[in-house]
C-alpha positions as CSV (number, residue, x, y, z in Angstrom):
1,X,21.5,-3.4,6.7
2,X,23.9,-0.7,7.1
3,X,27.7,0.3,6.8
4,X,30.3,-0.1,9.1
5,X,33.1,1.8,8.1
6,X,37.0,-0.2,7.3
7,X,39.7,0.3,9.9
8,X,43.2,-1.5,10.9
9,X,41.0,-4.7,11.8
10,X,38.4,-5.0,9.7
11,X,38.7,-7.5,6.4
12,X,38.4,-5.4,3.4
13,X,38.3,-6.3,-0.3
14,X,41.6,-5.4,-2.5
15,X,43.3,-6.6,-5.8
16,X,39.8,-6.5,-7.8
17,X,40.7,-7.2,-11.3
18,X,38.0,-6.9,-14.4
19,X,37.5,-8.3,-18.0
20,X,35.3,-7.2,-20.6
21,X,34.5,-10.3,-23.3
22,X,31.4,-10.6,-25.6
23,X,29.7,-8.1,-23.6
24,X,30.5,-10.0,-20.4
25,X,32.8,-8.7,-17.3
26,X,34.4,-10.9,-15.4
27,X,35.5,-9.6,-11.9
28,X,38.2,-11.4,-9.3
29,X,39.8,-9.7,-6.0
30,X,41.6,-11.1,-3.2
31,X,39.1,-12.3,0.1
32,X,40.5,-11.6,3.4
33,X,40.4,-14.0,5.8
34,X,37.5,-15.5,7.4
35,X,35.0,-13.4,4.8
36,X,32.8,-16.2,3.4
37,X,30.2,-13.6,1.3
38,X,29.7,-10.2,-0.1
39,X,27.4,-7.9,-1.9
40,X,27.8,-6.2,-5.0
41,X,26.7,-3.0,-6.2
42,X,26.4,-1.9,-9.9
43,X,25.5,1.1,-11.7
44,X,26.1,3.2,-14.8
45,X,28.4,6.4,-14.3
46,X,25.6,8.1,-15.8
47,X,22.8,7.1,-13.4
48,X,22.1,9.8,-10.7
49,X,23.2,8.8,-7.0
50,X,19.2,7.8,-4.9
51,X,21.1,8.7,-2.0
52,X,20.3,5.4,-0.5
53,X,23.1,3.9,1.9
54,X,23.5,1.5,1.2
55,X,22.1,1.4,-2.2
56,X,19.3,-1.0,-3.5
57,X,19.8,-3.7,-6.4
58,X,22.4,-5.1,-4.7
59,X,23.8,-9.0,-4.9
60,X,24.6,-11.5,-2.5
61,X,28.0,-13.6,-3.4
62,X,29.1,-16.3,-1.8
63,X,32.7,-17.3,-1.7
64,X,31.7,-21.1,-2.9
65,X,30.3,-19.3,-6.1
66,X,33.3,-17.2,-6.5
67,X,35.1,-20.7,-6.7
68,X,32.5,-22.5,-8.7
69,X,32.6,-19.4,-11.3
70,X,36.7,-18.9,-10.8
71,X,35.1,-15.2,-10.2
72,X,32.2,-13.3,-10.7
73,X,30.3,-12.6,-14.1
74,X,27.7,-10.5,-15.0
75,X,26.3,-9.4,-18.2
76,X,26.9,-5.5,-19.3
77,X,23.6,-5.1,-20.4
78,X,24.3,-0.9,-20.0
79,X,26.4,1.0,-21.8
80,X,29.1,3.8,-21.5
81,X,30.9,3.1,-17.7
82,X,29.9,1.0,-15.4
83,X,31.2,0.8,-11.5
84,X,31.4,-2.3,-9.7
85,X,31.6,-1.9,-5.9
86,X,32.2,-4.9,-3.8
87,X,31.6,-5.0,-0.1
88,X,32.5,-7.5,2.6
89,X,29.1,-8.5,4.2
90,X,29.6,-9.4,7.9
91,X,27.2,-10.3,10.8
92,X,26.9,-8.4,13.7
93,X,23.9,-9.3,16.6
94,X,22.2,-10.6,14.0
95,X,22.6,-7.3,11.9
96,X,23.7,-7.5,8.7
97,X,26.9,-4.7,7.9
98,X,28.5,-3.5,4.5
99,X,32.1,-2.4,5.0
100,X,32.8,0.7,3.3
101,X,36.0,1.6,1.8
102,X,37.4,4.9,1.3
103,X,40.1,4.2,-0.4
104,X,38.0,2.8,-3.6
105,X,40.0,-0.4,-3.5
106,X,36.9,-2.4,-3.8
107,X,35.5,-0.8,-7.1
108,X,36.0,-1.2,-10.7
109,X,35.1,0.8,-13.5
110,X,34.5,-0.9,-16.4
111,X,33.4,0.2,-20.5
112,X,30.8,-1.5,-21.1
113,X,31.3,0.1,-25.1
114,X,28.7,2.0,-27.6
115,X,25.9,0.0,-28.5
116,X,25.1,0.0,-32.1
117,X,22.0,1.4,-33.9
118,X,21.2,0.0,-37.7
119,X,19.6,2.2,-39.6
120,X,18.0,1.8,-42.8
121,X,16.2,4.7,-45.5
122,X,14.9,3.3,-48.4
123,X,13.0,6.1,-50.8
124,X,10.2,5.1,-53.1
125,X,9.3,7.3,-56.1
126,X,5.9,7.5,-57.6
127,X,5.8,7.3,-61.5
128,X,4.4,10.6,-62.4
129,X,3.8,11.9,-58.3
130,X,5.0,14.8,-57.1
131,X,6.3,13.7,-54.1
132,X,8.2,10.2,-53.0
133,X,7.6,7.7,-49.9
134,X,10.2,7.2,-47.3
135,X,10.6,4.0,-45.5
136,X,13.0,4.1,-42.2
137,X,14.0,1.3,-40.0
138,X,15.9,1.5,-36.6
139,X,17.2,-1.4,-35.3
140,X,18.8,-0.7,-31.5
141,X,20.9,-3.2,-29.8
142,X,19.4,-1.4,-26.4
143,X,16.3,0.6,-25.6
144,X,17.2,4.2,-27.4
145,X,15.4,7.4,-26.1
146,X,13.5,9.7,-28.8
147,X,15.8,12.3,-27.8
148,X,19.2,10.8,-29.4
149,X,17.7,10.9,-33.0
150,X,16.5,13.4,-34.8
151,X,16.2,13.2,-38.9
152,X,17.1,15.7,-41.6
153,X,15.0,16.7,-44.7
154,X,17.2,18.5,-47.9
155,X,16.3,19.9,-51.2
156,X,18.3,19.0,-53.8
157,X,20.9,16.4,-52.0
158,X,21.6,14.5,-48.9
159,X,22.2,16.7,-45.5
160,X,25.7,16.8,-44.4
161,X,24.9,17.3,-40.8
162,X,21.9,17.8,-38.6
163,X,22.4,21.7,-39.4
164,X,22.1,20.6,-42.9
165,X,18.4,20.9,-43.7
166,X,14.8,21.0,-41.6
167,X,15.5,18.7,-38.5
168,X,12.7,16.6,-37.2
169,X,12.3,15.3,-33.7
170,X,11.1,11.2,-33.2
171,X,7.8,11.6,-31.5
172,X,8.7,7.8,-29.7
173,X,11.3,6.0,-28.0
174,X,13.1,3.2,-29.6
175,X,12.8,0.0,-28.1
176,X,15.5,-2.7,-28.3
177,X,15.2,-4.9,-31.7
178,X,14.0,-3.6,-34.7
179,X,11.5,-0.5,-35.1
180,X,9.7,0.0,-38.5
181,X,8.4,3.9,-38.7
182,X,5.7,4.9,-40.5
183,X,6.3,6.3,-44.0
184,X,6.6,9.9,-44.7
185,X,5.7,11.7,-48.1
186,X,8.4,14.4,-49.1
187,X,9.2,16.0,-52.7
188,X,10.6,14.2,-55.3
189,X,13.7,16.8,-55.1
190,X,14.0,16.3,-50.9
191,X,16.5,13.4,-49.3
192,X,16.7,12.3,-46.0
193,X,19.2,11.5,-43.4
194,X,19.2,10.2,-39.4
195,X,21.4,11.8,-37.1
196,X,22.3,12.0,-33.4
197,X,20.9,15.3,-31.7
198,X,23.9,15.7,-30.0
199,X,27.2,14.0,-31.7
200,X,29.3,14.5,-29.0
201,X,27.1,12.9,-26.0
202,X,25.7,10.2,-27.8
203,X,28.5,9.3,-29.8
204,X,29.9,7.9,-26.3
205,X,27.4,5.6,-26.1
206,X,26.0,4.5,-28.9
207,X,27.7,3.9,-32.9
208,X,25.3,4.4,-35.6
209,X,25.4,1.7,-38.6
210,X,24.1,1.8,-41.6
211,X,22.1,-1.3,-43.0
């Protein structure tokens, strides 16, 4: 498989259209002529480029299933942007070709939104201890790296911000669905609160919701 590259004659992919719904995008676009499948590419805006050409993780689409489907439908199981590029698959002495299209009229780029992260701290005191228990729950719509969370211990009330207190790191990634962490003794007089490390990156991606 490789590309051919699009010129006066060759059918090329234009008008694509998307929808985001419920976490699904729907995608239409106009077929040329005579074009009866194509393959399409998807990847986050984040993701670094393999430097494959063409890429891998591509799918095959036949214009029967674009009828069946009245367009093409995939599940946005990523979040932040996600590009959709569609190429006209053709036949060549038995080679298969991808046209490539300068001109970007054959991609979309598509939100896919912040996926939400439930949070719960519940503190339990001891009667006549010095110290209290904390209990903390995460509970990720998609798999969250250690690195976006960090928690924040204060003396005498509840941190404003991560700079608000001693900052601990998460030792473990978060997996999608809900992750109970083992308890942590602090003093009586110490509160807890979960924050992103970095507000500004992750708050793109991901909305944090209290339980």
């Amino acid at each position: 498989m490789r590309y051919a590259e699009a010129h006066s004659s060759t059918p090329v992919i234009a008008d694509v259209v998307s929808r985001v719904e419920d976490r699904f995008c729907t995608l239409r676009w106009r077929w040329p002529d005579g074009v009866q499948a194509v393959c399409i590419h998807k990847a986050s805006t984040e993701a670094p480029d393999s430097g494959e050409l063409p890429p891998s993780g591509m799918k095959l689409y036949t214009r029967e299933e674009y009828k069946a489907n009245n367009g093409y439908r995939d599940r946005l199981d990523d979040i932040g942007q996600v590009v959709y590029t569609i190429f006209v698959r053709l036949t060549e002495n038995g080679e298969t070709l991808l046209v490539r299209q300068p001109d970007g009229e054959n991609r979309a780029l598509v939100s896919a939104g912040k996926a939400r992260i439930y949070y719960s701290i519940q503190q339990k005191k001891a009667l006549f201890g010095k110290l209290k228990t904390v209990h903390m729950t995460i509970s990720a719509e998609v798999p969250v790296a250690k690195d976006v969370l960090c928690y924040v211990k204060k003396r005498g009330g509840h941190p404003a911000s991560k700079e608000d207190g001693i900052l601990f790191p998460f030792v473990q990634d978060f997996p999608a669905g809900r992750s109970v962490l083992p308890p942590i003794e602090i003093g009586k007089e110490d509160f807890v609160r979960i924050f992103f490390t970095d507000g500004r990156k992750y708050g793109l991606y991901y909305e944090m919701v209290p339980e």
